[in-house]
N, CA, C and O of each residue as an XYZ file, in Angstrom:
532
protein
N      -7.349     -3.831      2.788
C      -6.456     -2.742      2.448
C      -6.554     -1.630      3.493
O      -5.647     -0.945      3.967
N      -8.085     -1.608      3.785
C      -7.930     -0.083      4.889
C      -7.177     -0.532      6.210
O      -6.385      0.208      6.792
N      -7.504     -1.840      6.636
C      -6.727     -2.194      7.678
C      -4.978     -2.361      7.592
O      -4.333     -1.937      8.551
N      -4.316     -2.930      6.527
C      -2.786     -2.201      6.477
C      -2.850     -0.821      6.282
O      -2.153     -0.190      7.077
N      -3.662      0.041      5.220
C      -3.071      1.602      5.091
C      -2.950      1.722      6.497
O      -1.794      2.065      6.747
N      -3.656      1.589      7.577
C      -3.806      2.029      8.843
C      -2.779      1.774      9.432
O      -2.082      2.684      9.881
N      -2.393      0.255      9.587
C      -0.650     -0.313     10.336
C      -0.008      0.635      9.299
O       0.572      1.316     10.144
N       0.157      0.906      8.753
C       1.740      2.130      7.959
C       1.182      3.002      8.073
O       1.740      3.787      7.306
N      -0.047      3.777      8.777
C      -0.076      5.354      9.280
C       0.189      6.143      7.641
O       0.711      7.241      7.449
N      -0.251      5.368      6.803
C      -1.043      5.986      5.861
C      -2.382      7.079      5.340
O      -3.571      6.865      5.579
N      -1.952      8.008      4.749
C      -3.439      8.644      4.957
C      -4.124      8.871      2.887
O      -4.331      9.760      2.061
N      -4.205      7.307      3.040
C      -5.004      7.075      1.904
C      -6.454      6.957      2.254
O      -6.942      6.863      3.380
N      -7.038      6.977      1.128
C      -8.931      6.479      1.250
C      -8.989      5.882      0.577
O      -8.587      6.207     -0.540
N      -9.527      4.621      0.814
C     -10.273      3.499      0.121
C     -11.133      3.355     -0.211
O     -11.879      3.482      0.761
N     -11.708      3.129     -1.080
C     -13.337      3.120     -0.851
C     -13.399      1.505     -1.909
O     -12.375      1.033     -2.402
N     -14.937      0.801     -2.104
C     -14.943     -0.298     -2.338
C     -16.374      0.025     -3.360
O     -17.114      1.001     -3.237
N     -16.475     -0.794     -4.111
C     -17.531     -0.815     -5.063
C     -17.464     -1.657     -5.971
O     -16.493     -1.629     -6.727
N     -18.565     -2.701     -6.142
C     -19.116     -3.531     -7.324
C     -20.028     -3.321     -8.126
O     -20.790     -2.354     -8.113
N     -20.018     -4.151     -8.830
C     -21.009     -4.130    -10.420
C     -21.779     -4.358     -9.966
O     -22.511     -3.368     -9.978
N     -22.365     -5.399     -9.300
C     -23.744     -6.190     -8.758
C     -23.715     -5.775     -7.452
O     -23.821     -6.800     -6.779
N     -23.632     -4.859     -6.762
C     -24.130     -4.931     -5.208
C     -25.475     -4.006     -5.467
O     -26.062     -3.275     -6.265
N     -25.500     -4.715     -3.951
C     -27.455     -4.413     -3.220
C     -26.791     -3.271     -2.507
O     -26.087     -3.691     -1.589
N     -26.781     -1.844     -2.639
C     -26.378     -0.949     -1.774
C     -26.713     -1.074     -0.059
O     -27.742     -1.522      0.448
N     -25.670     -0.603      0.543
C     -25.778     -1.078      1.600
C     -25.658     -2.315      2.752
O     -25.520     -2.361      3.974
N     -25.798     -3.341      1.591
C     -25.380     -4.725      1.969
C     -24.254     -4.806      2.520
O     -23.259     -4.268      2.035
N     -24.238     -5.724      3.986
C     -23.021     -5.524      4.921
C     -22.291     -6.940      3.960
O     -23.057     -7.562      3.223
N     -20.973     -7.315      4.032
C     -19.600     -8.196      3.420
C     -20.447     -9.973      4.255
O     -20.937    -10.324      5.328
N     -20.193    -10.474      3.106
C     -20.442    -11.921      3.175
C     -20.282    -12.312      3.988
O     -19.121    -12.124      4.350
N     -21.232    -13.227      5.087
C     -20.988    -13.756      6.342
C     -19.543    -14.539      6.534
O     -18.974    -14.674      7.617
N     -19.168    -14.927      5.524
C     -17.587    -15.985      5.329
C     -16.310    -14.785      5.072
O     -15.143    -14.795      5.463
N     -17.030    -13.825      4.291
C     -15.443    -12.641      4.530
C     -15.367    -11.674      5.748
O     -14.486    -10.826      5.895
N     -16.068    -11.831      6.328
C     -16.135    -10.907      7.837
C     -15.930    -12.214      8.854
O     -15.404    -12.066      9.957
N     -16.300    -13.233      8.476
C     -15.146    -14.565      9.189
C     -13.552    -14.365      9.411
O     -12.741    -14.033     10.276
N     -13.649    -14.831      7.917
C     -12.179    -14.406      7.425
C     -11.418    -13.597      7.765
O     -10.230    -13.887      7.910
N     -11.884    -12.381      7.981
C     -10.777    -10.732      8.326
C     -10.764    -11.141      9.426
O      -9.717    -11.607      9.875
N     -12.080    -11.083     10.299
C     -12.046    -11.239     11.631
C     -11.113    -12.110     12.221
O     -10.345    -11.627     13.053
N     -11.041    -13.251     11.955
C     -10.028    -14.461     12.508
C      -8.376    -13.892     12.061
O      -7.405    -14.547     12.441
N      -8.224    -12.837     11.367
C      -7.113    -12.580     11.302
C      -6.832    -10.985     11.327
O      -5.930    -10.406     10.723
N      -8.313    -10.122     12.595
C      -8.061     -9.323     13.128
C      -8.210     -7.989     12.506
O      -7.683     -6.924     12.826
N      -9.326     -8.363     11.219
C      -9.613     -7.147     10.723
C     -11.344     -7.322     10.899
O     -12.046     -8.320     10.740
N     -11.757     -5.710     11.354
C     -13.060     -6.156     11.786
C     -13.557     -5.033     10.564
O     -13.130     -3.892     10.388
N     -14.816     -5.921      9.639
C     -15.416     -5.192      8.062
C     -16.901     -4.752      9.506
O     -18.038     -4.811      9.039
N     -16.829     -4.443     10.755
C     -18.609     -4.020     10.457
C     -18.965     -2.762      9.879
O     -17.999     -2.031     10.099
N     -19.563     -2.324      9.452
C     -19.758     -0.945      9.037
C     -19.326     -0.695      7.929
O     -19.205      0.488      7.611
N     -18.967     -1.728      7.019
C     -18.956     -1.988      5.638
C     -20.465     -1.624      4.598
O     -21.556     -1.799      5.141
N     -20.447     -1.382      3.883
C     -21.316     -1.501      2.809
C     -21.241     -1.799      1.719
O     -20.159     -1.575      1.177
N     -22.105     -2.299      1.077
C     -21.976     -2.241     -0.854
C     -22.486     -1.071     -1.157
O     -23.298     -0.409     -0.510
N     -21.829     -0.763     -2.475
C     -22.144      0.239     -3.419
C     -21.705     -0.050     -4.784
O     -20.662     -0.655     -5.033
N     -22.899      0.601     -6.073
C     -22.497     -0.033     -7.014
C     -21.207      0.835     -7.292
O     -20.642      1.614     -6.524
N     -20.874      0.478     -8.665
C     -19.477      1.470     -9.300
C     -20.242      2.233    -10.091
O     -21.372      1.870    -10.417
N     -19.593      3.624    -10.570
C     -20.352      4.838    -11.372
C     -19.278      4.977    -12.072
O     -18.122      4.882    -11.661
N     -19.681      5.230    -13.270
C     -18.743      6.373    -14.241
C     -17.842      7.233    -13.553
O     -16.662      6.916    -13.409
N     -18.287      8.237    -13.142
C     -17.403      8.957    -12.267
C     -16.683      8.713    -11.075
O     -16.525      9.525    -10.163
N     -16.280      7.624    -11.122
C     -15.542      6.635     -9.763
C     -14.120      7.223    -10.492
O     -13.190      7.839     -9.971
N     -14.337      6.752    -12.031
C     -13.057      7.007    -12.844
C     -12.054      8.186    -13.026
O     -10.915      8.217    -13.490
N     -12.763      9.022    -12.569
C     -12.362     10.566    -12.205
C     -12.221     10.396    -10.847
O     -11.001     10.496    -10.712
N     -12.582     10.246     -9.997
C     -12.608     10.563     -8.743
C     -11.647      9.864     -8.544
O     -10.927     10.831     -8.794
N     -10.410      8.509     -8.166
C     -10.263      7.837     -7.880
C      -8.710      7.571     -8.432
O      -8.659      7.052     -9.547
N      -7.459      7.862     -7.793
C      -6.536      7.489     -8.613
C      -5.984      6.160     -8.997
O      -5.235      6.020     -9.964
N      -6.324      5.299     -8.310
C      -6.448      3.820     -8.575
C      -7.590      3.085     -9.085
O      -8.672      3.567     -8.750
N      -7.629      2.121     -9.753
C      -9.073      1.222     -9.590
C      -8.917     -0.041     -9.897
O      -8.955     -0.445    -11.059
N      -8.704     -0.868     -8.766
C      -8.778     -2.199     -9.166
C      -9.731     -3.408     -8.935
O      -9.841     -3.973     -7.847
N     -10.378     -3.735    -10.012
C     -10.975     -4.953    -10.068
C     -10.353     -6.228     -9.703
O      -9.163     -6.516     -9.584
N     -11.538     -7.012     -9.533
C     -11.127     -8.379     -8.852
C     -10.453     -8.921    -10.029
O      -9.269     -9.259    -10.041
N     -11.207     -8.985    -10.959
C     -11.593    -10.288    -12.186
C     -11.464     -9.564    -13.976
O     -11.645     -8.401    -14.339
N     -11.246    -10.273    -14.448
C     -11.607    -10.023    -16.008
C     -12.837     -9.427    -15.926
O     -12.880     -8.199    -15.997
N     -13.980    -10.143    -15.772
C     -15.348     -9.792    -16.224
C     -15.585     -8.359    -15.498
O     -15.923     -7.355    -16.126
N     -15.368     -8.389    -14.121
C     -15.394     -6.898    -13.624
C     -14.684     -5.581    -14.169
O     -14.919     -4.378    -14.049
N     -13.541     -6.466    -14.932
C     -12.650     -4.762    -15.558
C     -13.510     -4.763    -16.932
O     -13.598     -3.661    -17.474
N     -14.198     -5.921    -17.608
C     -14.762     -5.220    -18.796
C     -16.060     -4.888    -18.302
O     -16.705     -4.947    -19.349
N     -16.931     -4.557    -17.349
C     -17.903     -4.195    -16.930
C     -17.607     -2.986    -16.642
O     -18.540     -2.263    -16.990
N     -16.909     -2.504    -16.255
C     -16.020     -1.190    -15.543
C     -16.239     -0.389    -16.394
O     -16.815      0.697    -16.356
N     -15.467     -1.284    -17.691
C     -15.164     -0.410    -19.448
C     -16.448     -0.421    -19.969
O     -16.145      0.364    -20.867
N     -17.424     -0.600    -20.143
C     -19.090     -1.091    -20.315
C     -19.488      0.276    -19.579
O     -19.651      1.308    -20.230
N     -19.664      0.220    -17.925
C     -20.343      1.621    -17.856
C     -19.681      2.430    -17.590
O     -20.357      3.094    -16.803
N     -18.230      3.155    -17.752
C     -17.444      3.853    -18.467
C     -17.587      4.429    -19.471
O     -17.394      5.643    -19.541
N     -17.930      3.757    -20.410
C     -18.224      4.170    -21.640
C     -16.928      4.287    -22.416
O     -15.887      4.269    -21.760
N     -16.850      4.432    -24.030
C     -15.519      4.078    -24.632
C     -14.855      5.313    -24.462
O     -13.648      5.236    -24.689
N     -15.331      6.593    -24.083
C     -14.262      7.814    -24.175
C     -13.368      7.915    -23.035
O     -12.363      8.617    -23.146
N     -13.703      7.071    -21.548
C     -12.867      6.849    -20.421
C     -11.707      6.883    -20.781
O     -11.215      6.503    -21.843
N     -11.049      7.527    -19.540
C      -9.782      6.810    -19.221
C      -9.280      5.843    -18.077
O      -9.117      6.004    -16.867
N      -9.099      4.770    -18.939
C      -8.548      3.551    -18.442
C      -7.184      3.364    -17.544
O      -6.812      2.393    -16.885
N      -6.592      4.607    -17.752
C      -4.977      3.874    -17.789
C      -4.737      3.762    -16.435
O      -3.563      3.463    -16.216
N      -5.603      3.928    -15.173
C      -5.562      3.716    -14.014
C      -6.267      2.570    -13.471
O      -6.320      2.229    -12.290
N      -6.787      2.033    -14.451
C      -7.833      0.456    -13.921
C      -6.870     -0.237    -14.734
O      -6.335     -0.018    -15.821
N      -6.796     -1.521    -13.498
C      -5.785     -2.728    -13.291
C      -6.347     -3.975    -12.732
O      -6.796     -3.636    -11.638
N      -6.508     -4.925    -12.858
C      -6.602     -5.923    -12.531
C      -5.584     -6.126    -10.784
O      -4.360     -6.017    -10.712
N      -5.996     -6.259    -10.254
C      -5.226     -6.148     -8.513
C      -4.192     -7.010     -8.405
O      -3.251     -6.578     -7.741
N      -4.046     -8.376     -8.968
C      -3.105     -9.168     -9.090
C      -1.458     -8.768     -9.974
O      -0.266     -9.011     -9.786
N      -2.338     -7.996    -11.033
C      -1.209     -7.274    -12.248
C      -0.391     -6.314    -11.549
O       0.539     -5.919    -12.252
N      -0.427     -5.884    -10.569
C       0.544     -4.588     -9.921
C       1.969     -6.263     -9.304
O       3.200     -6.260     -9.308
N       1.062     -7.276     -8.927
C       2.617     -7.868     -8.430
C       3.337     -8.459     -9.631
O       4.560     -8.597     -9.603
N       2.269     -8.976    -11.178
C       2.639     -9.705    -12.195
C       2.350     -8.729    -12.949
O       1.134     -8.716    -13.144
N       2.940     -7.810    -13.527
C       2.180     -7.036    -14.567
C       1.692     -7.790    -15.938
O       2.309     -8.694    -16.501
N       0.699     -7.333    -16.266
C       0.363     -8.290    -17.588
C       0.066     -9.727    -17.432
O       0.350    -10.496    -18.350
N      -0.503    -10.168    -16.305
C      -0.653    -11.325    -16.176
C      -2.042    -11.370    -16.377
O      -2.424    -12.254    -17.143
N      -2.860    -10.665    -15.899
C      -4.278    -10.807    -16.442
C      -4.420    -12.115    -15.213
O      -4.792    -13.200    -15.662
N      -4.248    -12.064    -14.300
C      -5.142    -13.174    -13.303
C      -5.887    -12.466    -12.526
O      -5.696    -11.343    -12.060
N      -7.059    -13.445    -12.372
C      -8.291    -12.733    -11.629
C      -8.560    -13.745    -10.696
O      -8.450    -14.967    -10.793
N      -9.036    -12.822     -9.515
C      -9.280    -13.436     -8.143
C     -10.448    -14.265     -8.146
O     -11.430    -13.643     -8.551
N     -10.663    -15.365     -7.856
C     -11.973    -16.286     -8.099
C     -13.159    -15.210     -7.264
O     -12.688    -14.220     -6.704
N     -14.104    -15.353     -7.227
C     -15.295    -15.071     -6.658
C     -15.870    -16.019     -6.069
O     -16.704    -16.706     -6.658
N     -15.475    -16.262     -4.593
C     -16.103    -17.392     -3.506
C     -17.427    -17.589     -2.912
O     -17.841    -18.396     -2.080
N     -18.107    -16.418     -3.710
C     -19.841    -16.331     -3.152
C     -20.292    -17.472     -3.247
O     -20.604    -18.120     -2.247
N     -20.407    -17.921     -4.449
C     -21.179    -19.592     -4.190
C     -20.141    -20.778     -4.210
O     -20.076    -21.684     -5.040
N     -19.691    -20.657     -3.586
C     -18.618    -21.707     -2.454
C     -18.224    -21.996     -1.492
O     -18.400    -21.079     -0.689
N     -17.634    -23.016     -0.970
C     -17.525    -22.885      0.571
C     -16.704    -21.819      1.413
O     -16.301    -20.729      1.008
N     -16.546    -22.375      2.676
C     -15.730    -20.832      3.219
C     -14.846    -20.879      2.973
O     -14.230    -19.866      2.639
N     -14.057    -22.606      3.014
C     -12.721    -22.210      2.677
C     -12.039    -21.479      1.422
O     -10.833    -21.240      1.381
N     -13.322    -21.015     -0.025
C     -12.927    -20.308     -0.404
C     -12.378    -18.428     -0.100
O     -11.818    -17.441     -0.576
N     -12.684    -18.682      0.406
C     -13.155    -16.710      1.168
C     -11.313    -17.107      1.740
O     -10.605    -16.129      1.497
N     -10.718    -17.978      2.228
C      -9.282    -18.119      2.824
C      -8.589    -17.788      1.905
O      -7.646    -16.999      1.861
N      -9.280    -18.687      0.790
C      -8.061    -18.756     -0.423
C      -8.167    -17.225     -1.367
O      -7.507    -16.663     -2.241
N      -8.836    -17.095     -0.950
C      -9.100    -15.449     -1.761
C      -8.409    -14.484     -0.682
O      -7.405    -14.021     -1.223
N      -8.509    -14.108      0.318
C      -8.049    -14.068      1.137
C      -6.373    -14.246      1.163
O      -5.856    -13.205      1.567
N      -5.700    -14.963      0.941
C      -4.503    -15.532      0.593
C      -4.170    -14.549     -0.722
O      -3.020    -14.173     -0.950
N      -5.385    -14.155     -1.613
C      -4.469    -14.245     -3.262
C      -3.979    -11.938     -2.422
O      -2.948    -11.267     -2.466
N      -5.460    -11.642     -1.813
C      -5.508    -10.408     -2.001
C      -4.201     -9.747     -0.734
O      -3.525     -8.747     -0.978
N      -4.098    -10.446      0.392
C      -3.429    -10.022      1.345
C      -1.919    -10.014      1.135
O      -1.308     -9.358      1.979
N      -1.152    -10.630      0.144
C      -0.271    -10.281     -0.816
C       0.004     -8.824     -1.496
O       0.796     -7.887     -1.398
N      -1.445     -9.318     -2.441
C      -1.463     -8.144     -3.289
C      -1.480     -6.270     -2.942
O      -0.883     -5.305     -3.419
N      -2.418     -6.451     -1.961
C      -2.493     -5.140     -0.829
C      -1.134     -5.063     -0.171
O      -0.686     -3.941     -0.406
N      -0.270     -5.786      0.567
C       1.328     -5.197      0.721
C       1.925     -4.951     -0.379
O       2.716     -4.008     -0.347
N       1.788     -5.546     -1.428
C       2.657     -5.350     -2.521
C       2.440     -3.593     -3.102
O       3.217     -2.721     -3.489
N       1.030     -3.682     -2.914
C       0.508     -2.221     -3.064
C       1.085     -1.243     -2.396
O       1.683     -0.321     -2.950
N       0.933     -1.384     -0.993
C       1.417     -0.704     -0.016
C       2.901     -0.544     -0.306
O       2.955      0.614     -0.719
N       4.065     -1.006     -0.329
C       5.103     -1.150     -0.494
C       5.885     -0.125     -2.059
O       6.883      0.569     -2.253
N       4.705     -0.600     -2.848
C       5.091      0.609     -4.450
C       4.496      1.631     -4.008
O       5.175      2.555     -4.455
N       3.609      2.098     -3.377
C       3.121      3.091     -3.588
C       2.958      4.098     -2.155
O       2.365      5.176     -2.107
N       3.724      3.343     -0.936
C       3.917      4.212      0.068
C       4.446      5.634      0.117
O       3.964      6.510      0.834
N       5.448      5.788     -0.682
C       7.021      7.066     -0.499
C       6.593      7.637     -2.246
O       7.360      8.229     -3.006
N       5.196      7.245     -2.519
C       4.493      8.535     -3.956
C       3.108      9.105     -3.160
O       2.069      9.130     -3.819
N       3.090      9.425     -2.178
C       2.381     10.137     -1.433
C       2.154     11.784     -1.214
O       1.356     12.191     -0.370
């Protein structure tokens, strides 16, 4: 995503965060393959976990997966507000509820096919939400 906001001279911020990361941890040897071979370079990436207050801070929030948006809602807590966390696939299908596989313990050619679902989804993003800036 930061690499299109950048081709459309966008001046959004991205930022990235999981449930399970090792802070600091640089992007899976197979997804810094991946970008790379198609010219996006992750070095200087990190993990960080997600916080409660991501939810405030943050006018978007999209999870990969099912299990990650009810983890979200978990340390959130029930008084959150939700109505800005989306499943990343649901902005092109609304209400579809599909979640991006998780290719960690798989081969590389999963990291393509994931790869494939999100590089869609990020123009599609880009495209609704360029000219509400």
């Amino acid at each position: 995503m930061r690499h299109k906001i950048k081709q459309h001279g966008l001046d959004w911020t991205v930022a990235s965060a999981g449930i399970i990361a090792n802070p600091g941890q640089s992007p899976h040897k197979f997804s810094q393959k991946t970008c790379f071979m198609k010219g996006i370079n992750l070095a200087g990436q990190g993990a960080r976990r997600f916080k409660p207050e991501m939810l405030e801070e943050y006018d978007l929030i999209y999870p990969m997966s099912e299990d990650v948006l009810s983890e979200i809602k978990r340390i959130g807590g029930p008084d959150a507000d939700y109505s800005k966390v989306k499943l990343i696939l649901d902005e092109e299908e609304p209400g579809g509820n599909n979640s991006v596989p998780d290719p960690l313990n798989g081969p590389e050619q999963w990291f393509e096919i994931v790869y494939g679902m999100l590089n869609p989804a990020c123009d599609f993003i880009i495209e609704k939400y360029k000219n509400k800036q």
